[in-house]
N, C-alpha and C positions, 0 to 999 in steps of 0.2 A: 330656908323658906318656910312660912306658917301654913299651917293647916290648909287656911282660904287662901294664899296665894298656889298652892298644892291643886284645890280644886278648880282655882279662876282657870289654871294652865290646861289642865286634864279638858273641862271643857270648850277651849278653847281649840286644841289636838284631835280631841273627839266630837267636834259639833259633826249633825248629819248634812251631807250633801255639801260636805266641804269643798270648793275650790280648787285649783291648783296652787301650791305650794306660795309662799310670798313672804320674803325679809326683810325683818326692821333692823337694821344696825345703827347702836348709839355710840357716836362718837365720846371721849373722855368730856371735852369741856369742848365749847361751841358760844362764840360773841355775835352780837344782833343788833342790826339799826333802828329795828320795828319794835312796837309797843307790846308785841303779840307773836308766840310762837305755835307752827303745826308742826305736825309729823312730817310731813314731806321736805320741810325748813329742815329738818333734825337728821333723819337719815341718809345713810351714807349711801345704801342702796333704794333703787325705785320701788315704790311701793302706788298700790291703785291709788286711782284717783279721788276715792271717795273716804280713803284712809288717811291720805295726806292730806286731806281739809281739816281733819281732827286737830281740837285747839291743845295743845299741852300746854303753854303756860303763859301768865301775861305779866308783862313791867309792874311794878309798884309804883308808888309818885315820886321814890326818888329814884327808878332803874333799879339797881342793884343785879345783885344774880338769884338764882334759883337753880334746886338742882330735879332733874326728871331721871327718874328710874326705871328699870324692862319693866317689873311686877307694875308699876303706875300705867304706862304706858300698853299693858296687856289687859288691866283693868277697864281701863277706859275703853280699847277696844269691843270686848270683851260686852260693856255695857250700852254700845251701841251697836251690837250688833254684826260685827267688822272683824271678827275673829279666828273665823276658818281659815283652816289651813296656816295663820302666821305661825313665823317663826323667830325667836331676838336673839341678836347674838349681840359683839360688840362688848360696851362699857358696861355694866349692871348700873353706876349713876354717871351723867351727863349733868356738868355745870352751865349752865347758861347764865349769859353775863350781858345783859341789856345796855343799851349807850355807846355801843361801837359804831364806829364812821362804816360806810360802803367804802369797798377797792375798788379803784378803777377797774375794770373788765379788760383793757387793754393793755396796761398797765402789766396787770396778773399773768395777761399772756404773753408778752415780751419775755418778762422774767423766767416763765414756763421756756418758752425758745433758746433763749441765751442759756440755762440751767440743760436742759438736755443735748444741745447742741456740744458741749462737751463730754458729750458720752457717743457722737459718731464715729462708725468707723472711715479710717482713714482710705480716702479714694486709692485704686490702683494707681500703679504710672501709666498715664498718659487717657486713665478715665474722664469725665466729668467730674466735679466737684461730687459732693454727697451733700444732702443738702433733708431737711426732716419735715412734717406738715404734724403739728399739737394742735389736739382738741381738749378742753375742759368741758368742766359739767358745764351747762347753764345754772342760772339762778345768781343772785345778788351772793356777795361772800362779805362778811363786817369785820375790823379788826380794833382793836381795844386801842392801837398806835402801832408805831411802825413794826412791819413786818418784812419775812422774807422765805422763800423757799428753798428746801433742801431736798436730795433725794440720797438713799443709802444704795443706789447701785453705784458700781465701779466698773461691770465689767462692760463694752461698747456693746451697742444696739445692733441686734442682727436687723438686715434689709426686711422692707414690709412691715407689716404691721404690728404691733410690742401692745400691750398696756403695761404702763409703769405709774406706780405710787410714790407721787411730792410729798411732803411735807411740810404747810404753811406754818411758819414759828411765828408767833405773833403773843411778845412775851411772854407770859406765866404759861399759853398752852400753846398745842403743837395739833394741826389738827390734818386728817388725807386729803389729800388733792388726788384722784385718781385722773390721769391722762393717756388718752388713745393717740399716740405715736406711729405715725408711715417714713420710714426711713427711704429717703430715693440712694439706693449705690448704686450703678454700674457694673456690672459686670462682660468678661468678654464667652456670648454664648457661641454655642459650634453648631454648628449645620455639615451632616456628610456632604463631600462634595461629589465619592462615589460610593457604590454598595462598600461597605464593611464587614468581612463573612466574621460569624460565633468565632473564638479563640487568636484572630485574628492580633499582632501587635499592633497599637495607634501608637500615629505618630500626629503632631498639628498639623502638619501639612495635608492631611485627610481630609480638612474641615476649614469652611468658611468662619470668620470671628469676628462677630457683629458686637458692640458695645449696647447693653442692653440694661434700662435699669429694671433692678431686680425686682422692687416690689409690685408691676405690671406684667411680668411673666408666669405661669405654674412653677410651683416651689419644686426642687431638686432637678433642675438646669445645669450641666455643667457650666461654671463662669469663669473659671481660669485656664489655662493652660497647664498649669502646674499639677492640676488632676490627671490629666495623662502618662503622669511619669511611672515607668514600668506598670504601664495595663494595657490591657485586650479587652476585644470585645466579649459581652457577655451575652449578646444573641448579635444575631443578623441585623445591619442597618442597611438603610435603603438610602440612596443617594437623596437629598432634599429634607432627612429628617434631623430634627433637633435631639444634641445626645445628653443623655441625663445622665446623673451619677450612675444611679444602677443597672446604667448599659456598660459599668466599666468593672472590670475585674483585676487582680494582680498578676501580674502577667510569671508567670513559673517560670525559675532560672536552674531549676532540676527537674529533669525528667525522670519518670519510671522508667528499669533500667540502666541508668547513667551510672558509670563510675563518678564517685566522688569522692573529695577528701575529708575524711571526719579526724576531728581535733579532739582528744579526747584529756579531760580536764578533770585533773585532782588536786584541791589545793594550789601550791603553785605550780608542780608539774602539769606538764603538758606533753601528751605524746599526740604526734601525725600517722596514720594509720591510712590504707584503701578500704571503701565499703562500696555497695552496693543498694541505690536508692533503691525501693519498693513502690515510691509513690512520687509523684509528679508535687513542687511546692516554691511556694513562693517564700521571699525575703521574710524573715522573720515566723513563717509554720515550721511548726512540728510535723518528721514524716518519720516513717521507718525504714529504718537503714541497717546491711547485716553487714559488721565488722568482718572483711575478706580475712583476719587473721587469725581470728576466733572462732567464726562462725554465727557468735551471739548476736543477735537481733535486735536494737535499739530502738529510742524514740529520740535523734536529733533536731537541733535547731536548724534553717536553713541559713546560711551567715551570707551566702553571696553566691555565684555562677558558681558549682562544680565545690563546693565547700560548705559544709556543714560541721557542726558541734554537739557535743557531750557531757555532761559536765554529773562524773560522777559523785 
């Protein structure tokens, strides 16, 4: 960066009675139906109202492209007055490219549906469908000729609410589609049916199990049944209450005190030994256990009811 683009920034960072905070992100390269590009046409995120009027660039007679840069686009601001507080991030230059068609809007959004609708997850047995609600930005979008969208997630959409980043290809460039995603799944939630005392084993049968979609409920719900498996309560529930995960604990298959069997593992030997739990623990903690043949004091694995491991 030169000298003056050094000092345009500095006073742009340090004006007095700056603002709150506000970002211009330039995209790489950007096509347009209109004879005349702003800021608010350009960036990817919202910027005020009276910044996004600002004109950065207009068609020639025969179209063609032009390219807009953060240093141009901080200048400009900069020179009208409109500089506090910004911040650029993004492309350092943005190609615009004049003479592109508009997308249909509807058109955009099917493609947006069908494209995420492959990243739902798969209903329970015997749920509802799962089914998604896509919102795009507003504003007209232009493409040079045919296009299409892509997204680089793989992995499915958890229920509720996501934002996820498309990307429109539309030949030589690639440009974000940011979309605000409601995924509806189902789930099956629980309701005690009576008090639940703290340490308490659950079982399903404790609990009423209403099919419930998830992104309309407070997030950490229990929605399966499968969460139950070896846990107890982790306080007191009251008959009528909705149970969430972090009412659920792993339910201890050793107790402090209990004789147990420790497997004591060297290489491929293996020897069986009696010990002496110290500490109360569940499937896969570590507790202390003293080898009833030794005497020595260990830190095993819990491997299942009444058996734990060593592994010297």
């Amino acid at each position: 960066m030169t000298s003056t683009g050094r000092i345009l920034l500095l006073l742009a960072l340090l004006a007095p009675g700056a603002a709150s905070a506000w970002l211009v992100v330039l995209p790489d390269s950007l096509t347009v139906s209109t004879e005349v590009v702003r800021l608010g046409e350009v960036s990817l995120s919202p910027v005020p109202a009276e910044a996004a009027a600002v004109l950065l660039a207009e068609a020639g007679e025969q179209g063609g492209s032009t390219i807009v840069t953060r240093q141009g686009v901080l200048r400009r601001l900069v020179a009208l007055g409109l500089a506090d507080a910004v911040q650029l991030d993004g492309a350092k230059r943005c190609v615009i490219r004049f003479g592109g068609s508009l997308i249909d809007p509807s058109a955009l959004q099917v493609e947006a549906e069908r494209l995420l609708g492959t990243l739902l997850p798969a209903a329970a047995p015997g749920a509802p469908a799962t089914w998604c609600e896509v919102t795009l930005p507003g504003g007209a979008v232009a493409a040079s000729g045919p296009w299409s969208l892509a997204c680089s997630r793989r992995e499915p959409l958890p229920p509720g609410r996501s934002q996820v980043r498309l990307e429109l290809l539309d030949g030589w460039q690639a440009r974000e589609v940011p979309a605000t995603v409601v995924v509806h799944a189902h789930g099956e939630v629980a309701v005690a049916r009576v008090a639940v005392e703290r340490d308490q084993p659950v079982a399903d049968t404790m609990f009423d199990w209403r099919w419930l979609d998830l992104a309309e409920v407070p997030a950490g719900l229990v929605s399966s049944r499968l969460q139950l498996a070896q846990s107890s309560a982790a306080r007191t529930l009251r008959a009528g209450e909705q149970l969430r995960a972090t009412d659920l604990k792993p339910t201890p298959v050793v107790r402090a005190g209990d004789m147990v069997e420790l497997l004591v593992q060297r290489g491929s030997v293996a020897v069986s030994v009696a010990a002496l739990a110290r500490q109360s623990g569940s499937v896969g903690q570590t507790i202390p256990v003293r080898n009833e043949l030794t005497g020595r004091l260990v830190n095993a694995r819990v491997a299942g009811p009444g058996r734990v491991e060593w592994r010297r």
